[in-house]
C-alpha positions in Angstrom: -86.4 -53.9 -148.1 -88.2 -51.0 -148.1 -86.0 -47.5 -147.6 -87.0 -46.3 -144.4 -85.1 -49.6 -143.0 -82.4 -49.6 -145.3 -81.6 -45.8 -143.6 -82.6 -46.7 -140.4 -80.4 -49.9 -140.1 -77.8 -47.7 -141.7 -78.1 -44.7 -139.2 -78.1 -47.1 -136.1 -74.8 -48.3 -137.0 -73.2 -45.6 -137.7 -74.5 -44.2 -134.7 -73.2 -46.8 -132.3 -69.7 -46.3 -133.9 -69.9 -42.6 -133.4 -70.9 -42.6 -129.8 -68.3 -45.6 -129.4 -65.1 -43.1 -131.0 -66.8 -40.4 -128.8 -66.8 -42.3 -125.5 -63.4 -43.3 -125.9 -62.1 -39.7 -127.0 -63.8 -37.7 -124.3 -62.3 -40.2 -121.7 -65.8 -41.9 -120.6 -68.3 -38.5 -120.9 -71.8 -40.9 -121.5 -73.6 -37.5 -121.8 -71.9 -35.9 -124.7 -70.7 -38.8 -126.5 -74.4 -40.0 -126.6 -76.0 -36.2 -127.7 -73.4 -36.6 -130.5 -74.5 -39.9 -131.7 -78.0 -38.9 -131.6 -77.4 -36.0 -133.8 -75.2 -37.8 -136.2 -78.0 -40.9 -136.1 -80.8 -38.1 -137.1 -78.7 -36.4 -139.8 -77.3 -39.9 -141.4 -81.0 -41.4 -141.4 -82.3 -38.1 -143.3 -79.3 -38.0 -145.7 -79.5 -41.7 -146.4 -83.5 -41.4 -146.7 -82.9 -38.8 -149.6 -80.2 -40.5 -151.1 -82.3 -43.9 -151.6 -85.2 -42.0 -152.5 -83.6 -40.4 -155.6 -81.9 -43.8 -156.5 -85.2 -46.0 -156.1 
């Protein structure tokens, strides 16, 4: 697998988990529980990208 879909599979999970802990912690606000996964899906894919890019 090639490292762009390593990260990306790995950013779209983590993101669905944060937006899920978000949702429920806001009490059901879609709009910032959804700008915060977004963010934390960006910044996980570009950390993760780095990481496996110094390992491989």
């Amino acid at each position: 697998m090639s490292n762009v879909l390593i990260a990306l599979i790995l950013s779209v999970g983590a993101a669905v988990w944060i937006g899920s802990m978000f949702y429920k912690k806001t009490g059901g606000n879609s709009g910032s529980s959804f700008a915060a996964a977004a963010v934390a899906g960006v910044l996980i894919f570009l950390i993760m990208l780095s990481v496996l890019s110094l390992v491989g």
